[in-house]
C-alpha positions as CSV (number, residue, x, y, z in Angstrom):
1,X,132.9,139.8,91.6
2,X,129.9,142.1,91.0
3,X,126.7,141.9,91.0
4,X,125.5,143.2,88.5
5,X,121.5,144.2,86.8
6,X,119.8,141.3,85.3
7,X,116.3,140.7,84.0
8,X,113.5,139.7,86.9
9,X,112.6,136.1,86.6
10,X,109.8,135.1,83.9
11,X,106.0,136.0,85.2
12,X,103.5,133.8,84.4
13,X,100.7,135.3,81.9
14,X,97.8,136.9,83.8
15,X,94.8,134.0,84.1
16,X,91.0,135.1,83.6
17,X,88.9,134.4,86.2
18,X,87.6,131.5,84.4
19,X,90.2,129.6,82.1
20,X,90.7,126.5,80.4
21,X,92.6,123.2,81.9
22,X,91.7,121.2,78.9
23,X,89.1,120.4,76.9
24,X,85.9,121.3,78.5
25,X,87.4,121.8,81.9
26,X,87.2,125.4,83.2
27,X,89.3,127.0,86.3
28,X,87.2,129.3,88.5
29,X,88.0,130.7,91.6
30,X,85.2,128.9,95.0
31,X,82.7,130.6,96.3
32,X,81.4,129.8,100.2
33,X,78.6,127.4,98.2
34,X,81.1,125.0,97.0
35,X,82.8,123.8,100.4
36,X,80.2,120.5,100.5
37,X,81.5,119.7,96.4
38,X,84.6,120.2,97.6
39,X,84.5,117.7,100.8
40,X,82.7,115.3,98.4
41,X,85.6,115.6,95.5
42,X,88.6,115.6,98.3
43,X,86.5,112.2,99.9
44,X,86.7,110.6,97.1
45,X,90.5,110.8,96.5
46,X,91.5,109.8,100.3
47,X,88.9,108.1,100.6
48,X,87.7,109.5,104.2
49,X,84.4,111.2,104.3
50,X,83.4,114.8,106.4
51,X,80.6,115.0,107.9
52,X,78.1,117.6,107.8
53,X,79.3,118.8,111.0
54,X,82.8,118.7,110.3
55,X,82.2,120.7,107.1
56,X,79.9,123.4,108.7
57,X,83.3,123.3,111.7
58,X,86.0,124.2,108.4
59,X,83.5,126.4,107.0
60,X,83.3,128.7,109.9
61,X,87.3,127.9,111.3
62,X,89.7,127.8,108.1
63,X,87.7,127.9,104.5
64,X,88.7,131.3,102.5
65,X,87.1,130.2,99.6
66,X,89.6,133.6,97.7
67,X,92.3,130.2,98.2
68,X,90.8,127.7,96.3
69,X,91.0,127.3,92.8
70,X,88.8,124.9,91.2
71,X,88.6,122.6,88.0
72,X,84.5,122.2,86.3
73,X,83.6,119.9,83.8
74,X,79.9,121.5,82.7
75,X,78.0,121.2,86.5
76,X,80.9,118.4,87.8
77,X,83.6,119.3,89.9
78,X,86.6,117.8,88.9
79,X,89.5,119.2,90.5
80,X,90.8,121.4,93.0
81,X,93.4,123.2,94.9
82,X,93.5,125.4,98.1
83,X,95.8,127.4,100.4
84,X,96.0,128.7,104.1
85,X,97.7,131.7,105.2
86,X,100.4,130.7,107.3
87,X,103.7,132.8,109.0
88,X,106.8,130.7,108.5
89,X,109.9,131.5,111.2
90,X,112.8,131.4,108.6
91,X,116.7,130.8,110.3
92,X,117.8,134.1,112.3
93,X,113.9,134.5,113.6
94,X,112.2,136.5,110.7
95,X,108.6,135.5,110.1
96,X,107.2,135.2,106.3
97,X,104.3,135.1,104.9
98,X,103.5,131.8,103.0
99,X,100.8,129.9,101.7
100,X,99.8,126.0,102.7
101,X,98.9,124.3,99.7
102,X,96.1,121.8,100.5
103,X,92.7,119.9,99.9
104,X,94.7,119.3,96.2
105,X,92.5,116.7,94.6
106,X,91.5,115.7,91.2
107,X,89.0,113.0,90.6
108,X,89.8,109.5,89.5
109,X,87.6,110.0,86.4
110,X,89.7,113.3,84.9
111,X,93.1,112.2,86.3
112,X,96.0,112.1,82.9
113,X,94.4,115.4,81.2
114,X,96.7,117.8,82.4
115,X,94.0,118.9,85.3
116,X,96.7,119.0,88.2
117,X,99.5,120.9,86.5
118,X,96.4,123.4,85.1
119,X,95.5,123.8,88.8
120,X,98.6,124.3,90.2
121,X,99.9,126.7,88.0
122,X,97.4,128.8,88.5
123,X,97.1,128.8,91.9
124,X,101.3,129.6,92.1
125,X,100.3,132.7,89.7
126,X,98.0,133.9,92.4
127,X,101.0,133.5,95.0
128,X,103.4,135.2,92.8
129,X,100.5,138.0,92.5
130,X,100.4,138.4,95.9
131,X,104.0,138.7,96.2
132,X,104.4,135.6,97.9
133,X,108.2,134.4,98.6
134,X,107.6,130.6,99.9
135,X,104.9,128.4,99.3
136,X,104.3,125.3,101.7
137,X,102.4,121.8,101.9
138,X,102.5,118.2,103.3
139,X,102.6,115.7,100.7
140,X,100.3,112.8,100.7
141,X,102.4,111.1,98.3
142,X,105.7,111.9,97.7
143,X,106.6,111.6,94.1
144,X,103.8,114.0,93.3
145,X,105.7,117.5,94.3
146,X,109.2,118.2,92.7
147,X,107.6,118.6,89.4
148,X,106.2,122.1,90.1
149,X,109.2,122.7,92.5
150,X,108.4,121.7,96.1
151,X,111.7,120.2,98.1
152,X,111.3,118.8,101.3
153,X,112.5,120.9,104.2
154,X,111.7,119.6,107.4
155,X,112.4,115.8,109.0
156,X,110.6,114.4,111.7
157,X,111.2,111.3,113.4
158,X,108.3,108.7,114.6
159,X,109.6,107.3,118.2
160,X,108.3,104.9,120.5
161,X,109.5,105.1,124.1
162,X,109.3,101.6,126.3
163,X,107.7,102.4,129.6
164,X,108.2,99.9,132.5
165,X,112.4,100.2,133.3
166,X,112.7,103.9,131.3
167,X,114.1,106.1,134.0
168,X,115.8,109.1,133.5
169,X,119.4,109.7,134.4
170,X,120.3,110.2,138.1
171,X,121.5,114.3,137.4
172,X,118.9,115.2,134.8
173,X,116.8,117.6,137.3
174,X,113.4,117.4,137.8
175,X,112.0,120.9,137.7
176,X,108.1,120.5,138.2
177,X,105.2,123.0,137.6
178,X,103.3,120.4,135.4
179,X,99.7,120.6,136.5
180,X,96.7,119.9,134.3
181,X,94.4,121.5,131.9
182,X,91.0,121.6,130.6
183,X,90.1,122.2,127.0
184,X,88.6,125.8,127.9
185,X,91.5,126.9,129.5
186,X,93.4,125.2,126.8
187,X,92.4,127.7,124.4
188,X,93.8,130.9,126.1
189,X,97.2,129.5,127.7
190,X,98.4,126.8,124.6
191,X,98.6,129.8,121.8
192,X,100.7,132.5,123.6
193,X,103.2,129.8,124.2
194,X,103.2,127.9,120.9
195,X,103.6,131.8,119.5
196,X,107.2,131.5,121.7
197,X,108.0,128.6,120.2
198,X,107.1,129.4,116.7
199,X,109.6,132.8,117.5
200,X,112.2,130.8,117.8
201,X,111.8,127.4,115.7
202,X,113.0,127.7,111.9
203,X,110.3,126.1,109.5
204,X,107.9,126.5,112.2
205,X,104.2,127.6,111.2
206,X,102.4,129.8,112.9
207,X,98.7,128.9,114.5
208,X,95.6,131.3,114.1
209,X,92.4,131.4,116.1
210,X,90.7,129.3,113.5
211,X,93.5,126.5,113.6
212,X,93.3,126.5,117.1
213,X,89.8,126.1,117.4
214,X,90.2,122.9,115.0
215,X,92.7,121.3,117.1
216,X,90.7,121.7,120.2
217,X,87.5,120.6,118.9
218,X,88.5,117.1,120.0
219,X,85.3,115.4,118.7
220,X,84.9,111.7,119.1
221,X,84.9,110.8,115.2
222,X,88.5,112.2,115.1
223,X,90.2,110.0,117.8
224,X,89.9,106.6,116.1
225,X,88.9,105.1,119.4
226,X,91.6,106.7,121.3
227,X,90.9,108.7,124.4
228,X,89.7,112.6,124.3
229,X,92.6,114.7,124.6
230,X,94.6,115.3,127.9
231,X,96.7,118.6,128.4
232,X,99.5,119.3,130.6
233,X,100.8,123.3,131.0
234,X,104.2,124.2,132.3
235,X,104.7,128.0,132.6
236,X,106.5,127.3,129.7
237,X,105.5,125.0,127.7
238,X,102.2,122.1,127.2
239,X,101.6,119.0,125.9
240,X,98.6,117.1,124.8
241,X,98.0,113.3,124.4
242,X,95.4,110.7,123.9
243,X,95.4,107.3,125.8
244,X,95.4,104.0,122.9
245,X,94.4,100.5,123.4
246,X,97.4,98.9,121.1
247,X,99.7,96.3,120.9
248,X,98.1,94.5,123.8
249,X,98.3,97.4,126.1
250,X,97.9,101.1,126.9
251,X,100.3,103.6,124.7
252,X,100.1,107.4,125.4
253,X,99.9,109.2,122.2
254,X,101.6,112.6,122.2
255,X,99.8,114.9,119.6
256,X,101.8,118.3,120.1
257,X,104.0,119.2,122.2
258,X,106.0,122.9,122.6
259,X,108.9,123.3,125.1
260,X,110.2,126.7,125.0
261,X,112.9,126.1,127.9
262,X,114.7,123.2,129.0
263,X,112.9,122.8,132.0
264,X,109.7,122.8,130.6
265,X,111.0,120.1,128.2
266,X,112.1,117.9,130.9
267,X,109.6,118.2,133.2
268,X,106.8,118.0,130.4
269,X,108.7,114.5,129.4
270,X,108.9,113.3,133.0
271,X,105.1,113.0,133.7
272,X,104.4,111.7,130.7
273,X,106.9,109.0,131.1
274,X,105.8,108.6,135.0
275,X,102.0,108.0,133.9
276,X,100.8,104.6,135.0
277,X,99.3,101.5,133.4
278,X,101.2,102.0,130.1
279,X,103.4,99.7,128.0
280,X,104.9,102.7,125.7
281,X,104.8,106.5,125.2
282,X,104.8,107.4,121.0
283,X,105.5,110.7,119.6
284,X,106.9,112.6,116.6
285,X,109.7,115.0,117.2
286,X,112.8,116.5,115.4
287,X,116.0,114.2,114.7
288,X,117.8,116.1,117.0
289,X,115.5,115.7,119.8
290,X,117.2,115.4,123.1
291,X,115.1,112.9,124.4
292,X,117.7,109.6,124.7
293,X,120.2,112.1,126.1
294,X,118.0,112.1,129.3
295,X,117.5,108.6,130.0
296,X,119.9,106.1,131.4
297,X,119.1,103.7,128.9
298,X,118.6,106.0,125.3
299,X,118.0,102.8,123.7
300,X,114.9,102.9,125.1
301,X,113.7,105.9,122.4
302,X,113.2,103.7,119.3
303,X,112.9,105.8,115.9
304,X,109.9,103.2,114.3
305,X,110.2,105.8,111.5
306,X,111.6,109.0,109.5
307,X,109.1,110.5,108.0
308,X,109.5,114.3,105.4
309,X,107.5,117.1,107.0
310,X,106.4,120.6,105.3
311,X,108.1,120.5,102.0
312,X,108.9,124.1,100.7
313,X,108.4,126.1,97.0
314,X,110.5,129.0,96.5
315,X,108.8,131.6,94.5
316,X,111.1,134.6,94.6
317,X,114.8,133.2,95.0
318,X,116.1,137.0,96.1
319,X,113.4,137.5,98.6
320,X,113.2,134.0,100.6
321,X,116.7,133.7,100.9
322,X,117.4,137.7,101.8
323,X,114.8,137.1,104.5
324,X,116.9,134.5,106.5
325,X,120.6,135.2,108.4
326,X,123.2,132.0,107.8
327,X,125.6,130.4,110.0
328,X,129.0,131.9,108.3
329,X,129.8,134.5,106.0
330,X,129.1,133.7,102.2
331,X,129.2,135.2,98.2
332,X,128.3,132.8,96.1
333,X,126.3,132.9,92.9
334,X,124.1,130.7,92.3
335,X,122.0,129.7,88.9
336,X,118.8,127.9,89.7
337,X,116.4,126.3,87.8
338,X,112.8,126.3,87.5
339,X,111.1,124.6,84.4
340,X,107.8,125.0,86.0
341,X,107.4,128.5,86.5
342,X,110.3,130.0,84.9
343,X,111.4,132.2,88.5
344,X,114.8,130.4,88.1
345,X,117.9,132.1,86.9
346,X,121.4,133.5,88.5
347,X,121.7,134.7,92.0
348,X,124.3,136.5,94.1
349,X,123.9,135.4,97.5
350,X,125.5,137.5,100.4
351,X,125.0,136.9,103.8
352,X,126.2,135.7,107.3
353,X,124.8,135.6,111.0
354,X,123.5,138.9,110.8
355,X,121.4,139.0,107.5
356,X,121.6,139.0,103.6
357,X,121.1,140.2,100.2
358,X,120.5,137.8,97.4
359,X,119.9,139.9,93.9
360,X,120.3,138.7,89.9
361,X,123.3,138.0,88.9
362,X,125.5,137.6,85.5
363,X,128.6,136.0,86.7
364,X,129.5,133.0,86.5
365,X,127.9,130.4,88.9
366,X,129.6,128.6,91.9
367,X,126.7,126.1,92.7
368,X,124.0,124.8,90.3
369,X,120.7,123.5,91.4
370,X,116.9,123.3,90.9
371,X,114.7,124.9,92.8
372,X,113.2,122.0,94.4
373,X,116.8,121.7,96.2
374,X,116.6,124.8,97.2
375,X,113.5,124.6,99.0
376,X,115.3,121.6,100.8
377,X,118.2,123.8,102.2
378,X,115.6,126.8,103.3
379,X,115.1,126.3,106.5
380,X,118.4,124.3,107.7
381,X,116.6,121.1,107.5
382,X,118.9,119.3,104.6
383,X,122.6,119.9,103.7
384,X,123.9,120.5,100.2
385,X,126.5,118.1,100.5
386,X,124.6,115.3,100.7
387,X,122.0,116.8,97.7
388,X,125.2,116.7,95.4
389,X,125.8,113.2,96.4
390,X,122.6,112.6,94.9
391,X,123.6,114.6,91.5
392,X,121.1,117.4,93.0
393,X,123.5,120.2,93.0
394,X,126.6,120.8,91.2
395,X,129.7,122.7,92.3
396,X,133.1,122.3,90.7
397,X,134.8,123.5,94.2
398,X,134.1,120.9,97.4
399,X,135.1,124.1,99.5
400,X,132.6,126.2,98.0
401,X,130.1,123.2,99.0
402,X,131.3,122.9,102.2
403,X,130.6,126.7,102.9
404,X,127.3,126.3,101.5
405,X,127.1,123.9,104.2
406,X,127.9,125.6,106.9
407,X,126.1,128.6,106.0
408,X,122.7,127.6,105.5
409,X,122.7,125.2,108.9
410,X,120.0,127.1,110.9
411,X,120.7,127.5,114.8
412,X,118.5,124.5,115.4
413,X,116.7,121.7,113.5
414,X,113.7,123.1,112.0
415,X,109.9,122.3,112.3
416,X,106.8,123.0,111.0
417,X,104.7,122.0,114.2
418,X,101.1,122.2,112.5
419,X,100.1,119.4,109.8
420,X,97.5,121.0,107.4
């Protein structure tokens, strides 16, 4: 089989800088002005309210207003869209650029005109534009997405960890060099090592000075009556948590966590689990997380939910999957469609553990699927097998599928770390 030339994918028609999404409706790109509007419009969908504080704080930390595209009806706002500039680590440890749709919001006045799709597709033009492979977000609501092509590519489990009787097994070690931190020194040791663990985690997003600032602001209206934020720092790894009132007793919240060896893990996990006065440790990790493997009883990890993380949009089928390795070697051509943006079409995918090369195609296909399935297999996350048992791809040959299987399974369960 040979690859062979093909036309590029369809591009998307150039957009003015001020378009139509319907009657009356224009697109524009923000300007710095219209970051309170925006609060205001994105309020009133989830129903939370910023206050001026908290929007001066984004304003200064993470608004580029170049990433928002908005919807105006005359002087109204109506509608809008925005991004952050994110690294993802793809499988075999190359980092992409991608953008993190967010603050997506239309208001309940103008929703059923078309304002969304109008929004959306513009701002993916700007990605393709910018030569953008992957797109990104976390989804509110989850039957929103797939229409313009997002599949989602990370898992993350919601356990709850009974304290009084959890002990670990008798030959788990117990490595030490936990010691506590302060929020100032917080901000210099937490990002070198979360950049370690974003060099070697598939999905994971990486964490700029603005999101880090953010996350460390710790201000009293964000904790919902919890604690302020407590840090623990292992020379290779940290962990942060918040103290509850719940359930009739004291539960230790674990907001982040990053273990980049297995000692920091366990001894991270052993003083959390050894603090006093609790009735439960909660936390969100990956579904392979080792966790129950160290206790003596791993019943006492209890999965209270399963939850989709970062949900991923591929934008240029040859690039994002050239820039990741796979887990055996694999020639298969793929056909791929995209109704919403027309980037679909047929694929020759080569690659193994040490890299690939995924150009157009003209033979026939093995494996059929949309691009919203794609996106779910990106990272390692999700298996085609089970997709086709849910009539999401097609492939005549169960040994082709099984291949598939094997080859996009990353070298460790992805995650995307940072919720945006």
């Amino acid at each position: 089989m040979t690859a062979v030339d093909a036309p590029p994918p369809t591009a998307l028609p150039p957009t003015p800088a001020s378009s139509t999404a319907g009657p009356g409706v224009q697109l524009r790109t923000s300007t710095r002005d219209d970051l309170p509007a925006i609060a205001r419009l994105d309020g009133r969908a989830f129903h939370w309210t910023l206050s001026a504080e908290d929007v001066e704080h984004y304003g200064r930390e993470l608004f580029d207003p170049g990433n928002f595209v908005l919807a105006q009806e005359g002087a109204e706002l109506v509608g809008a869209t925005g991004g952050y500039d994110f690294a993802v680590r793809m499988p075999g440890g190359a980092a992409v650029p991608a953008k993190g749709v967010t603050w997506v919001s239309v208001a309940a006045t103008h929703r059923r005109r078309g304002i969304l799709r109008s929004l959306m597709r513009e701002q993916h033009r700007r990605m393709i534009a910018d030569e953008l492979a992957v797109s990104l977000l976390t989804a509110s609501e989850a039957g929103i997405y797939g229409r313009f092509g997002y599949g989602p590519a990370t898992v993350r489990h919601a356990v709850r960890v009974t304290r009084p009787g959890t002990t670990f097994r008798a030959d788990v070690p117990d490595p030490g060099g936990v010691r506590y931190a302060e929020t100032d020194e917080m901000r210099t040791v937490a990002p070198p090592l979360h950049a370690r663990w974003h060099a070697t985690t598939p999905g994971a997003l990486d964490r700029s000075a603005g999101w880090w600032a953010t996350l460390l602001a710790d201000k009293p209206a964000k904790r919902g009556g919890d604690s302020a934020l407590y840090h623990l720092v292992h020379a290779d790894g940290y962990a942060s948590y918040r103290i509850a009132e719940a359930d009739g007793g004291r539960v230790c919240r674990v907001v982040d966590l990053v273990a980049v060896s297995r000692d920091a893990y366990v001894a991270l996990w052993r003083v959390l689990l050894g603090l006093d006065l609790l009735s439960a440790v909660t936390a969100e990790v990956a579904p392979d997380d080792a966790l129950p493997h160290l206790l003596t009883d791993p019943r006492r990890v209890r999965t209270e939910g399963r939850y989709d993380g970062v949900w991923a949009r591929i934008l240029d089928v040859p690039a994002a999957l050239s820039a990741r390795t796979y887990g055996t070697e694999l020639d298969v051509v793929l056909e791929v469609d995209d109704p919403f943006l027309g980037r679909g079409g047929r694929f020759r995918l080569r690659g193994g553990p040490d890299g690939a090369v995924c150009e157009p195609a003209s033979a026939p296909p093995h494996v059929r699927l949309g691009v919203a399935a794609l996106g779910s297999l990106l990272f390692g996350g999700f298996r085609a097998s089970s997709l086709a048992r849910a009539a999401l791809v097609e492939a005549a040959d169960p040994a082709v599928l099984r291949r598939v299987d094997t080859a996009f399974t990353a070298e460790r369960e992805p995650e995307y770390g940072t919720d945006f």
